[in-house]
N, C-alpha and C positions, 0 to 999 in steps of 0.2 A: 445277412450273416448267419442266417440259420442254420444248423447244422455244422458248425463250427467251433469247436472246443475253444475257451479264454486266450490257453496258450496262440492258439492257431491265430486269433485276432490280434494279440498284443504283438507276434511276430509282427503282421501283416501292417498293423499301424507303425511299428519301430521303423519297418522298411521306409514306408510311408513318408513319417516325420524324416529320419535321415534324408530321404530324398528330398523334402522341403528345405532342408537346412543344407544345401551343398550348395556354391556358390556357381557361377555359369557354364566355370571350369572343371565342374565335380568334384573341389576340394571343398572339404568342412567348412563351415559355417562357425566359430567359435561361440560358444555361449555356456551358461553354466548346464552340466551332465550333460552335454551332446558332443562334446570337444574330445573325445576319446579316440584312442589308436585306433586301427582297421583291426575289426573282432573282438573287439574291449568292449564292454558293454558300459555305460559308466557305473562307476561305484567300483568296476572287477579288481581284481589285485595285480598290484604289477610290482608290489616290492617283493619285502623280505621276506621268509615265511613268518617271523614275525609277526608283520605288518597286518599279514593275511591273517594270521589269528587274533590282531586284534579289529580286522574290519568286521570277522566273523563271530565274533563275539559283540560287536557290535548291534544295538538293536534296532537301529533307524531302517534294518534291510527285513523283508519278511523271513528270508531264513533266519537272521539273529533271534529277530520276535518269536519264532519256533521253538528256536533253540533253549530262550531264555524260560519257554513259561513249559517245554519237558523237562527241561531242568527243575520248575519251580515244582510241575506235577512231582516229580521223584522225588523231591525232597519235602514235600509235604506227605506222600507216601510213607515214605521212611522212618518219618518223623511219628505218624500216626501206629506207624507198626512200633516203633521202640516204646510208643509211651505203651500203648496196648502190651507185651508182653513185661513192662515192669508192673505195671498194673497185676496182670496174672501170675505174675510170681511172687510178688506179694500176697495176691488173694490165697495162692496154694499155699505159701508160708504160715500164713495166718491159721490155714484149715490143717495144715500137719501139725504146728503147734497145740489146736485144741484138739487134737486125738492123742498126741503126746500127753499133753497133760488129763484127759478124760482116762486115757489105762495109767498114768498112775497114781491118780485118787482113786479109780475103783480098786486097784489091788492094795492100795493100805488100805483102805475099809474095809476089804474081803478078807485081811490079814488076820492069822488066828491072837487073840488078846487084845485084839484093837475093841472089843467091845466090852470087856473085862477091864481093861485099863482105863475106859471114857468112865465104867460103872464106880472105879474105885477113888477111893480118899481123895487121891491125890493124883489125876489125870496128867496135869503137867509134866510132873516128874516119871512118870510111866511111859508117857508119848514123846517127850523131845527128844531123847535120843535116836530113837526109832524114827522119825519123822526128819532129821538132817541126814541118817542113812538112807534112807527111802529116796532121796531127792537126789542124793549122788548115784546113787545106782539109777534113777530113774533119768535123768539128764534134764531133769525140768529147773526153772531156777526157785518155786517155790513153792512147800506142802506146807497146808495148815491144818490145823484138827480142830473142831469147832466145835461147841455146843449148840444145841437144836436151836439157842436162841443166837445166836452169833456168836458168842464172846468165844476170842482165840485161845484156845488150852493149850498149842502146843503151836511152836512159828520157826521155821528156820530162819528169820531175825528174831531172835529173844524180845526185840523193844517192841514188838507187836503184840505180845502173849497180854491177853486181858482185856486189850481193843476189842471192839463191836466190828464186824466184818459187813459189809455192804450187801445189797440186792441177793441174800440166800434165800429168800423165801418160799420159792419153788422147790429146793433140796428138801428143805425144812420140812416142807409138805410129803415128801416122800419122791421126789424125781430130779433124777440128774440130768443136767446140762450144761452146756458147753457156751462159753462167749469171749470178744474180744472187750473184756472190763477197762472202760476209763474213769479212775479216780486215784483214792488213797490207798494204798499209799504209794503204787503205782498204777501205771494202762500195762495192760499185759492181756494174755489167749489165755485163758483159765478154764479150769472147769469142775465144779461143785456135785458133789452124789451125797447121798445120805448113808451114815452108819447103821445098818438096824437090825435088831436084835431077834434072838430068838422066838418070839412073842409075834414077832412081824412089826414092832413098831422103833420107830427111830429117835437112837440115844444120842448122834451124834452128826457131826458133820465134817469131810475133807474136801480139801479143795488144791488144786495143785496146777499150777501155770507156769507160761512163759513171759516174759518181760518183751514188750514191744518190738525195744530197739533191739536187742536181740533176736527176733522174728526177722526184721527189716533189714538187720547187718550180712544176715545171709545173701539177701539179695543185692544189697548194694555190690558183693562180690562178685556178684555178675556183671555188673554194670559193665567192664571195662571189655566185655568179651563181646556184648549187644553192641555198644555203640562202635567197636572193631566190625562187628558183622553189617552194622547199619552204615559206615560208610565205606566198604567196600562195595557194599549194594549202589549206594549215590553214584559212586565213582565209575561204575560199571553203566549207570544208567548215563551218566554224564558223555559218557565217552561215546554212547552208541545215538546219544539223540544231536552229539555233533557229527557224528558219518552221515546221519540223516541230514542237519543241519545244510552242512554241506554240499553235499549233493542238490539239496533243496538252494542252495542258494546260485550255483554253477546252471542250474533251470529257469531261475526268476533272474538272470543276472545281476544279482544284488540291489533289485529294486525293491522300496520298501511298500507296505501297501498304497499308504497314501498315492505314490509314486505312480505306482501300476495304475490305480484307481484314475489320479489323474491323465497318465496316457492314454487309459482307454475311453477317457470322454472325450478329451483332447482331438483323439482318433478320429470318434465320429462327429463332433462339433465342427472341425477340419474336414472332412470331409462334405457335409450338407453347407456349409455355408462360402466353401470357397469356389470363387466364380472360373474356375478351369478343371477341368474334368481329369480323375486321377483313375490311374488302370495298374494293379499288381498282377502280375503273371507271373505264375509257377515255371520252376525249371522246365518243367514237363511238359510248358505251354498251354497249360490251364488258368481260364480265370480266377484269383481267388478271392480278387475286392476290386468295384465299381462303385463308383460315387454318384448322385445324382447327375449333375453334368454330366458325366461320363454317358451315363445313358440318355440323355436328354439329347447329346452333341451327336453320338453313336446310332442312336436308335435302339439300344439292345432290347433282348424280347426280356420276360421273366424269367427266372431262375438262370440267367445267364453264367451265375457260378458257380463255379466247379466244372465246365464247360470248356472244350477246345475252341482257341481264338478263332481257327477255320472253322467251326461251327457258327458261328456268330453271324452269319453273313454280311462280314465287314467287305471293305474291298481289297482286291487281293494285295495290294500290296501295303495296305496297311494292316492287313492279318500277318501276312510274312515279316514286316518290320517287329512287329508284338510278340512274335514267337521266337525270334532270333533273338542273338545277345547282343546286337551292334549297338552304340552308344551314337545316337544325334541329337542336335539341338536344332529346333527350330526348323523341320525337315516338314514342307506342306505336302499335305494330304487331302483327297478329298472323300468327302461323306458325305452325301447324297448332294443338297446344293451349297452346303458350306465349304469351306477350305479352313483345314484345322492347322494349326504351326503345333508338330509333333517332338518333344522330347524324351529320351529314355535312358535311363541310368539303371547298372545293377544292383543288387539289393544287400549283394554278398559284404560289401564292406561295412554295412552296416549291421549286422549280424542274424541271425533268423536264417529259412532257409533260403535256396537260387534262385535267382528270379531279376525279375525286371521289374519299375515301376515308370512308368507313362504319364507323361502329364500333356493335355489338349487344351487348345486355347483357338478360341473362334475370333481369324485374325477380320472380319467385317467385325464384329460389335467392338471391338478394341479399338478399330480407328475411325469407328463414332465415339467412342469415350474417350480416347485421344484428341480429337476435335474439340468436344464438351471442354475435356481438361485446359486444353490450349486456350482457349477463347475463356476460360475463370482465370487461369495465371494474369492474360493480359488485362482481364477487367482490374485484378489487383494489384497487378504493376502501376497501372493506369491512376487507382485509386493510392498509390504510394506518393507517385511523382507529383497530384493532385497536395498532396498533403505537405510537400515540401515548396513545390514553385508557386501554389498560391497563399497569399500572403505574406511575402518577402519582406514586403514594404508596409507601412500603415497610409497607403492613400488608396481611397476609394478608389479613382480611376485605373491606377494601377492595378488594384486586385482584380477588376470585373475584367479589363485586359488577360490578366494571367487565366481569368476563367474559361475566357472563351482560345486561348492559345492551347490549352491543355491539354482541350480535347479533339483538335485537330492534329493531325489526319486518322488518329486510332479512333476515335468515336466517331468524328462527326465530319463533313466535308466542308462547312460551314457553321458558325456558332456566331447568336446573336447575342447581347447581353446591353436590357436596359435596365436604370434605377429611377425612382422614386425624386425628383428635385431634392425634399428636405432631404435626402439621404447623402445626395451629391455636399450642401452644407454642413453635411454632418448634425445634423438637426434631426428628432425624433421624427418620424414619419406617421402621420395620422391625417382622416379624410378617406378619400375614393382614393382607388387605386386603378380607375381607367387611364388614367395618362402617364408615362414616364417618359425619360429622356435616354433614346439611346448612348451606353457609354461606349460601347467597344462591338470589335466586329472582325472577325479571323476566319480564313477561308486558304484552301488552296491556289485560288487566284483572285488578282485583283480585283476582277471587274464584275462581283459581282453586283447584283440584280435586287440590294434590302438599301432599307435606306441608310444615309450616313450619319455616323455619330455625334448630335448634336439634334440631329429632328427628334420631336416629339411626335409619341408613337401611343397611338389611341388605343382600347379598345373597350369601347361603348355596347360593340356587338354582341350579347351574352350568347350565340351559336360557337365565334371563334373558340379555338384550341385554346388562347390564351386564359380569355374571360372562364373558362369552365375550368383551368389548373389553378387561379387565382380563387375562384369561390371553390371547389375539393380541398386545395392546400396537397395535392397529389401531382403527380406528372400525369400528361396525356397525349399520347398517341395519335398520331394520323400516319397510317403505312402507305395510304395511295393517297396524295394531294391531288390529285387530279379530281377524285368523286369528293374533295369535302368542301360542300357547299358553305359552310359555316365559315371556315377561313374565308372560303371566297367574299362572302357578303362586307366583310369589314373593309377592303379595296381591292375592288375587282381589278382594278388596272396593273397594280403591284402585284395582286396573283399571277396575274394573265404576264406580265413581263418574270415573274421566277419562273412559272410552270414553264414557259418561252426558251432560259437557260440550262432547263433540265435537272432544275429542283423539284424531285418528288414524294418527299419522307419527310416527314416533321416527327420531334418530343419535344414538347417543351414544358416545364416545367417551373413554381415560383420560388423565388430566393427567400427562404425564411429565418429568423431567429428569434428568439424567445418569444416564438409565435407572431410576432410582426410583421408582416409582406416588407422585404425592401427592396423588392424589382420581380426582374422577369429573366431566364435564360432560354433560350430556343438553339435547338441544333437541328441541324438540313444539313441532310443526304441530296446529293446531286451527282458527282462522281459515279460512286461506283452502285453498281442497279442494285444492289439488295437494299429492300426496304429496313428501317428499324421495326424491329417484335416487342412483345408484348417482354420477353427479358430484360429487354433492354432499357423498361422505364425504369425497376429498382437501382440500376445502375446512375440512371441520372436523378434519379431523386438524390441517391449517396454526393455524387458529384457537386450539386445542388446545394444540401447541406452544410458540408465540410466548406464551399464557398461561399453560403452566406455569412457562416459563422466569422471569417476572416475578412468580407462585407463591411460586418457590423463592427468587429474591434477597431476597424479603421475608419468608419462613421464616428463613433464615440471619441477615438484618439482627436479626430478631426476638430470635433469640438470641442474637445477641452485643448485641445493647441490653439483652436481659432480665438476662443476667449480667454488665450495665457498670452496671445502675440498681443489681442487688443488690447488688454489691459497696461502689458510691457508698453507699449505705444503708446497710449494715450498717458504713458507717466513718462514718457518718452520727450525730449525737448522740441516741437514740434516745426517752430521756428528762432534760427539764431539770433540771439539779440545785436541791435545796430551799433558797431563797433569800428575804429578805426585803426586799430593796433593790428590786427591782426587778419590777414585772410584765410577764413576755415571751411575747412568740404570735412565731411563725415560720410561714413557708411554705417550700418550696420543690419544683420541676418541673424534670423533665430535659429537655432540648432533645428535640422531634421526630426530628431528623436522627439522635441517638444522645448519649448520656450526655458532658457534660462535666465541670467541674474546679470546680466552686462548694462552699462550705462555707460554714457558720457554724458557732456555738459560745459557749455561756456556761459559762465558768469558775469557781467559786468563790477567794475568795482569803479571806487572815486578814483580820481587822478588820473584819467583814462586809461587804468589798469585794466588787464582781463584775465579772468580764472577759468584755466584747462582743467578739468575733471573726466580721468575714465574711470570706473571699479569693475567689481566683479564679484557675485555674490554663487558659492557654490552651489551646484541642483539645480536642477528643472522644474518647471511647471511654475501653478500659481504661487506657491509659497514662492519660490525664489524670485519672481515678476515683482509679490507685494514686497518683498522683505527691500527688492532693489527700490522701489517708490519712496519706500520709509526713509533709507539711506540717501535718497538723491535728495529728499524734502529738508532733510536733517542738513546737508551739504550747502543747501544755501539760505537755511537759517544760520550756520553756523559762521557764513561768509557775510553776511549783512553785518556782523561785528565787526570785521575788516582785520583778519587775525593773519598773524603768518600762517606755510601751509604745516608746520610742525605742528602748533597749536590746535588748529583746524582739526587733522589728522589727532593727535590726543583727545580732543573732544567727542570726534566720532566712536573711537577704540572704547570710550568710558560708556557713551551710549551705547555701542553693542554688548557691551560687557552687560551694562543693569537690564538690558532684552533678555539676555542668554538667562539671567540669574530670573527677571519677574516670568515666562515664558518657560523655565526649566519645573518650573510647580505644577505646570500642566501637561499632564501624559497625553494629551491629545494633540499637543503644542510641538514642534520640530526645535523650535527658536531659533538662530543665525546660525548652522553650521560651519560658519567660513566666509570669510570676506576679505578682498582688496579694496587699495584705493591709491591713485597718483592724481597727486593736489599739486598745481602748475601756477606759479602769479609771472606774466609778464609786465611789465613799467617800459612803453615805449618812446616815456621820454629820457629813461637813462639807456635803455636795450639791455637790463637786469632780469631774468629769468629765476625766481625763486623757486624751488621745487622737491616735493617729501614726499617717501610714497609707502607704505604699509603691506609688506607685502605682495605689492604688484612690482611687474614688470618694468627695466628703464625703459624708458623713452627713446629712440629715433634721433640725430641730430644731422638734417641735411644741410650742411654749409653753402652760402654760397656759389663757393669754386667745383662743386661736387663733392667733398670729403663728406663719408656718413661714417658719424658716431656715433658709440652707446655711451653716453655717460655716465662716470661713476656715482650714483646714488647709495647713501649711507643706506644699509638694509636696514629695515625693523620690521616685526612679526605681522602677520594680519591680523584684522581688524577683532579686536574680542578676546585677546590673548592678552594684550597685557607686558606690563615686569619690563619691558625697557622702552626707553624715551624713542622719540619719533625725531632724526635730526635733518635739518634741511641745507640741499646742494643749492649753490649759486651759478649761474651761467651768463657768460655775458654775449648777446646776439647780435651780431651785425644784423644790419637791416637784406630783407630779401630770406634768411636763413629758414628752416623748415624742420617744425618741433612734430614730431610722430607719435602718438600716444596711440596704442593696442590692449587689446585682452589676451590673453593665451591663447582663445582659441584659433586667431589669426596664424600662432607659431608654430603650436602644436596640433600632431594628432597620431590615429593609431598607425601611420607606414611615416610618420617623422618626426626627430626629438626637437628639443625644443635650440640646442647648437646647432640643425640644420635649416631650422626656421629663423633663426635671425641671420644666417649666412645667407639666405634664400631673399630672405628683406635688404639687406646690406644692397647685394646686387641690384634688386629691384629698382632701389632708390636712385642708386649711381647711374643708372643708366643714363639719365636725362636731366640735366640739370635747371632745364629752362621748365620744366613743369609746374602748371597751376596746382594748388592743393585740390582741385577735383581732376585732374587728370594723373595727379600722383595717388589717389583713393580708387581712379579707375585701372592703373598698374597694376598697383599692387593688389588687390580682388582678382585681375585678370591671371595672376602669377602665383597666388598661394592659396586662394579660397580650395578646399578639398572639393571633391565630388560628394561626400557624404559627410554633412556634417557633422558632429558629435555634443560640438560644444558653441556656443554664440558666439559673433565675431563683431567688435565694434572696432572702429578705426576713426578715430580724429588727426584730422591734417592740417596744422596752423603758419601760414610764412607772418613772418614777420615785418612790420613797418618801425620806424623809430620817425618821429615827431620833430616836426622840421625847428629849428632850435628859433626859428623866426618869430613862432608862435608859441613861444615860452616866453614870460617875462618873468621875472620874484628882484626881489628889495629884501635888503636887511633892513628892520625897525628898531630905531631905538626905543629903549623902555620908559620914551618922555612923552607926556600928553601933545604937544608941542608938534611932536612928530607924526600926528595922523595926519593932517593936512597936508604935508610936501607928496606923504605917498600915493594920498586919495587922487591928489593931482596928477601925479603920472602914473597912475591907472588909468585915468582920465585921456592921457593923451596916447598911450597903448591903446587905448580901445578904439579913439578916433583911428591910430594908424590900421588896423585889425578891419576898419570899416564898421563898428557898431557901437559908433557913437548914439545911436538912439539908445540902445541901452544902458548907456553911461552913468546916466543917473544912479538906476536903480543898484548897476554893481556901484557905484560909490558910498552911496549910505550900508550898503549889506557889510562892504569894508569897513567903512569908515567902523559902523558896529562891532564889529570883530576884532579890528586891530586895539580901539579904545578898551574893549575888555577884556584884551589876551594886555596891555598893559597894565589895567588897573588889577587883574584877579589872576593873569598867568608871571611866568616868569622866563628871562634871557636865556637862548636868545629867540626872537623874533623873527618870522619869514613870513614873509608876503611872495605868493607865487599863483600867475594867470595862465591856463591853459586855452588853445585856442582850438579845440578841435570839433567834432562833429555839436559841443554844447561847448558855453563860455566855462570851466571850472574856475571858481578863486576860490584860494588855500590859503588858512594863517595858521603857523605853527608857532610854540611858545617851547621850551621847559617843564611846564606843569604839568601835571597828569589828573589835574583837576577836573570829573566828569559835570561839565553843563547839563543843566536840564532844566527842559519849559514849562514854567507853572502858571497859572491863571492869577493877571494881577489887580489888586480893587481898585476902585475910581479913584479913590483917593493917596494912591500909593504913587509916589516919584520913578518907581523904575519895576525891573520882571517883568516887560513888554518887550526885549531885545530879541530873543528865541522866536517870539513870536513874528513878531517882526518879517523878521529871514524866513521862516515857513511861510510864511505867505509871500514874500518875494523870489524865492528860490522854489524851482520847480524840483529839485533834489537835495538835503543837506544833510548835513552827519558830523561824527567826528570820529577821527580811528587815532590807534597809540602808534607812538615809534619809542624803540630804545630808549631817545632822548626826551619825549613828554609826546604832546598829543595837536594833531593840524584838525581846524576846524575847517569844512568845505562845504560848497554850494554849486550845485550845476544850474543855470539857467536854458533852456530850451532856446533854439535860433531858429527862427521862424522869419523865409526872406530879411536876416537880419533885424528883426525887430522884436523886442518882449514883450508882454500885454501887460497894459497899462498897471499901476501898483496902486495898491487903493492906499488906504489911510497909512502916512506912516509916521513911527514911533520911534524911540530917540533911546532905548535900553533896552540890553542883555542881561538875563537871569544866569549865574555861574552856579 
């Protein structure tokens, strides 16, 4: 750009940038000051003239900045001249004062009798009159007459006559002079000469001045005509340094230094650094700006500007293109052995002078950068989709699946992916990492040639690909598998059958996470002949990472599910207890996401009763596994009392409550967020269903005939809340009927409510009415279980028996001693018909015990009742609600060996309340009909 004036360059960049900022179509490009009309420069004026004077007075633009600081020049000019000639017209005022006043003190000294009158009697009176006429004639405002020593003899103020007059002592001396006096009794231009005598020496002294501010008032009278003059001057300056202005700004078009300053880096920054070659030509078809590129694409020689474009030894018809004014885009040309894609726009709309500017682009290296670019979008597509499909799930085998699915057919032609055993457990991985077990394996076809998912996959070999990315912790390359001996040494035969199918490209690479190896991925090229490069491994390390990381969460989930399910299970009822009331099938599944809080439970009770129990504790994981354990534990301590299930159900509600409350003091404590529970007593000698639920869901009622119903169950709050009673439904079941107890998550989930899950069970049920309770638990599983589940799912299926009345016996007892022996007796011969008269005995005295002390210690009325079912039950019922209990009795004590007694002859015994007072009862165990033998026995009950 040498030899080129600023203007000449900032033109030639304007053109320049305009032409950067036009869109394909050669309109504007919008942005801030480049959005301007065609010949608008930005900043120019396009309003009012107003507007225009106030852009022009504006300082952000270099001509404002001119503007403002000739302005400032002139008025600091101005300023300096007005003070200067007040200054000097003072000073002259000052100096015509003391010549005023110096002629006329010399001519009243030189006055004839002024030395006669200072000599006589009485000076005063000889000189004051003389001396107020002297001073009007003279135009001074003050003569004094003085003696040689100061004192005033004569004052045009009278009040001065007698006063000492200040600094005379040069007059005194014999010489007159002139000064600007500041003190008493005023500042004034005076001036002092001596009076002196014929003799030559001096009798006296005059002094005669002007008074300051009278000096000064002259001048201030000027003032009003200087500072007229001084801003006519300004206004004249002002006016002409805006013509200047002006003009100056209609050349810079209103750009402010900064502005300019930044275009013309802009200019040439833009220029050296952008990778297309840019070409201005003059109207005239002269070069006037080439960029590097340009010469580099070109060839141009030195000094190429300022030069006609056919000079250049272009080719010809890319000189004739540059020299004309035609407007193309992307018109190819060739230069020597490139081919340029050639653009050209005028310059004129941009403003500056005619011309063209060029821009060349070398369409080979563009569709290598094209290619480069292509092949990084897809690695980062690749690395998106990678980021979303793997990991969907938290199961190991799934994600190393997604790993190796991911990157077929865009990475890889084949992808093998093995883990680590503990890893498959979900167990920390530690040890050698020579062996794993293949998980997964995705290819463009089936059949290929690696082994299948499930072998265990060596490698011992420290030469293999493998062995050497596991000790790096890096990916590693093989582009030609045919020359890598190293792979080959680990199985030759498995080489020799891939190399065989036209696998020849290996990366493989180790799965890592917080630095732990948890497998292996390998990907092979077979397909398509281009080897993988050495780019290609940061891409599979990326790959790599982002899958172990998703590996490992689902390792870890793994385990803490696996030890949330075992724990759930082993609190879990493992096997049902032996019952004959009822036939029950169970299911149940632990949520996907991780173990929740679900339970059931059948209970045995006396009277060959059975207790249905489902709940449901809210949350996942271990807490909600333990919290369910606590609650199942509590459930049949609280059942060994033999309580209804309202009561039951209150007792639980109290224990979660005092949980919530000792566990609410520990911030690190969750304590029971939420709990169900449906408490179920079936009695299949009356086919009474007693039933109270907290919370939880009704129950299922399959009848016989088919009909399914939900029964109405009194609601109360779940478990831990409190403030109202827990009231209990009664049901009465024919034999064969079929009681459904569920948890929500059977009902519910997130694509159905909980009205469309029990519509869904309704039907289920109906379908089939001849169904066992495990083929109505395998229905309904096969009918509503979700695909993905959320929430746990237990299912209890119980049909019903009722107890053949054959094998029921009871007697009322009278409350007379009298009367134990008729009953003892026909137990006695129930038992012979029942077939277990060997055990006859031993229930006779158990009775016989029982009834004599529900006479002597309970009260009317009396039941005696035999159950004959899987165990002998005998029942005595009284009145009283008086609790027995067995105490140790001394040798010498007559009775408190009856409890004792029955504990050792009854393999189960107890007592529970009714309404009406309390049954005492005893199971004996039936063993081919027979009980083992009774040892010692004793003849009293302790009450």
């Amino acid at each position: 750009m040498k030899g080129h004036s600023l203007r000449s360059r900032l033109e030639a960049g304007r053109s320049f940038v305009g032409r950067l900022l036009r869109d394909r179509h050669g309109h504007p490009v919008s942005g801030r000051g480049w959005n301007a009309p065609h010949g608008k420069a930005p900043g120019a004026s396009q309003g009012s003239p107003r507007r225009g004077v106030r852009s022009l007075l504006g300082v952000r633009s270099a001509a404002g900045q001119v503007l403002f600081l000739q302005i400032a020049v002139a008025v600091l000019l101005i300023t300096g001249a007005l003070v200067a000639l007040v200054f000097q017209a003072r000073y002259d005022s000052e100096r015509d004062a003391e010549k005023q006043s110096l002629a006329a003190a010399e001519s009243f000294a030189d006055a004839p009798g002024t030395v006669e009158a200072l000599r006589s009697p009485d000076p005063t009176a000889a000189l004051q009159p003389h001396a107020e006429e002297a001073r009007r004639g003279s135009g001074v405002d003050f003569i004094a007459v003085m003696s040689t020593g100061g004192i005033r003899l004569a004052d045009t103020d009278p009040t001065l006559i007698g006063r000492r007059a200040q600094r005379i002592e040069r007059a005194a001396a014999g010489e007159a002079f002139t000064e600007i006096f500041e003190g008493e009794p005023n500042d004034a231009a005076r001036a002092i000469v001596p009076v002196v005598g014929a003799d030559g020496s001096v009798v006296g002294l005059v002094g005669a001045g002007v008074r300051i501010e009278n000096v000064w008032g002259s001048v201030d009278r000027q003032m009003p005509v200087l500072f007229g003059c001084a801003a006519a001057a300004l206004a004249l300056a002002t006016i002409s340094s805006a013509l200047v202005s002006r003009r100056l700004r209609r050349q810079t078009h209103g750009l402010g230094p900064t502005e300019m300053t930044r275009l013309y880096e802009h200019h040439d920054a833009v220029l050296h650094a952008v990778r297309e070659g840019v070409l201005i030509i003059g109207g005239d078809g002269r070069l006037m700006l080439a960029n590097d590129e340009a010469r580099r694409l070109l060839e141009l020689p030195p000094g190429a500007e300022g030069r006609h474009v056919a000079d250049l030894g272009l080719d010809a018809d890319t000189a004739e293109l540059l020299a004309s004014d035609r407007e193309v885009t992307d018109e190819v040309h060739l230069a020597g052995d490139r081919l340029l894609a050639v653009n050209t726009r005028p310059t004129v709309p941009f403003g500056g002078t005619s011309g063209n500017v060029a821009t060349l682009r070398d369409t080979t290296e563009l569709r290598a950068l094209s290619g480069t670019a292509e092949v990084a979008r897809e690695r980062l597509k690749m690395l998106y989709d990678a980021g979303v499909r793997i990991g969907t799930t938290l199961d190991v085998v799934q994600t190393a699946e997604e790993l190796s699915q991911v990157a077929v057919p865009r990475f890889a032609d084949f992808v093998t992916v093995e883990l680590l055993d503990p890893v498959l457990l979900g167990e920390e991985p530690s040890g050698v990492h020579t062996e794993m077990r293949r998980t997964a394996v995705s290819g463009l076809r089936e059949d290929h040639p690696f082994q299948p998912v499930g072998d265990v996959i060596r490698f011992v070999v420290p030469t293999t690909p493998m062995a050497a990315a596991l000790a790096s912790g890096h990916a590693v390359l093989e582009a030609d598998l045919t020359v890598a001996h190293g792979w080959r040494a680990q199985d030759a035969a498995g080489a020799d059958q891939a190399l065989a199918y036209g696998v020849h490209s290996l990366v493989t690479v180790s799965l890592q996470a917080r630095g732990v190896v948890l497998g292996m991925a390998n990907f092979w090229r077979a397909e398509r002949p281009g080897p993988f490069d050495a780019e290609d491994l940061s891409f599979a390390e990326e790959l790599a990472a982002r899958a172990a990381v998703a590996i490992d969460n689902a390792r870890r989930f793994t385990r803490e599910h696996t030890m949330a399910v075992t724990l759930q299970r082993s609190l879990l009822p493992r096997v049902l207890p032996e019952q004959n009331a009822l036939d029950v099938a169970y299911r149940y599944l632990p949520a996907q996401a991780g173990v929740g809080g679900d339970w059931f439970d059948v209970i045995t009770l006396p009277g060959a009763r059975v207790a249905l129990v489902v709940g449901d504790v809210v949350g996942h994981g271990l807490h909600a596994a333990a919290t369910m354990g606590r609650l199942r534990t509590a459930v049949h301590n609280f059942s060994s009392l033999d309580l209804p299930p309202d009561e039951i159900l209150g007792l639980l509600d109290e224990l979660v409550s005092r949980i919530d409350q000792e566990e609410g003091r520990d911030v690190d404590s969750d304590g029971i967020t939420g709990a169900t529970c449906l408490y179920a007593i079936y009695d299949p000698v009356s086919g009474l269903c007693s039933l109270a639920t907290a919370g939880h869901l009704a129950p299922a009622l399959v009848r016989p005939d088919g009909t399914v119903d939900f029964p109405e169950v009194p609601v109360s709050p779940p478990l831990g809340l409190g403030g109202l009673p827990v009231e209990t439904a009664e049901l009465r079941l024919t034999e064969g009927s079929r009681l459904v107890l569920y948890t929500d998550g059977l009902i519910e989930n997130r694509d159905r409510d909980i009205d469309t899950g029990l519509r869904l069970l309704r039907s289920t049920l109906a379908e089939d009415t001849n169904r066992t309770p495990e083929e109505t638990c395998q229905a309904v599983f096969g009918a509503m279980v979700p695909a993905h589940r959320r929430d746990d799912i237990a299912l209890l299926v119980a049909r019903t028996h009722l107890l053949d009345s054959a094998r029921v016996a009871d007697w009322d007892v009278a409350s007379d001693p009298a009367a134990v022996a008729p009953v003892r007796a026909a137990c006695g011969r129930q038992l012979e018909t029942w077939g277990l008269e060997e055990i006859g005995f031993t229930t006779e005295l158990m009775l016989s015990e029982l009834i004599t002390n529900a006479i002597r210690y309970g009260a009317e009325p009396i039941h005696v009742r035999l159950l004959h079912e899987h165990t002998l039950i005998c029942e005595v019922s009284d009145g009283s609600s008086t609790a027995p209990h067995m105490r140790r009795a001394a040798t010498t004590d007559e009775g408190g060996r009856g409890l004792f007694l029955v504990s050792q002859l009854a393999g189960r015994w107890g007592t529970r309340y009714t309404p009406a007072g309390k049954v005492m009862w005893t199971e004996q165990s039936l063993v081919n009909g027979q009980q083992a033998a009774a040892g010692l026995l004793l003849d009293d009950t302790s009450w």
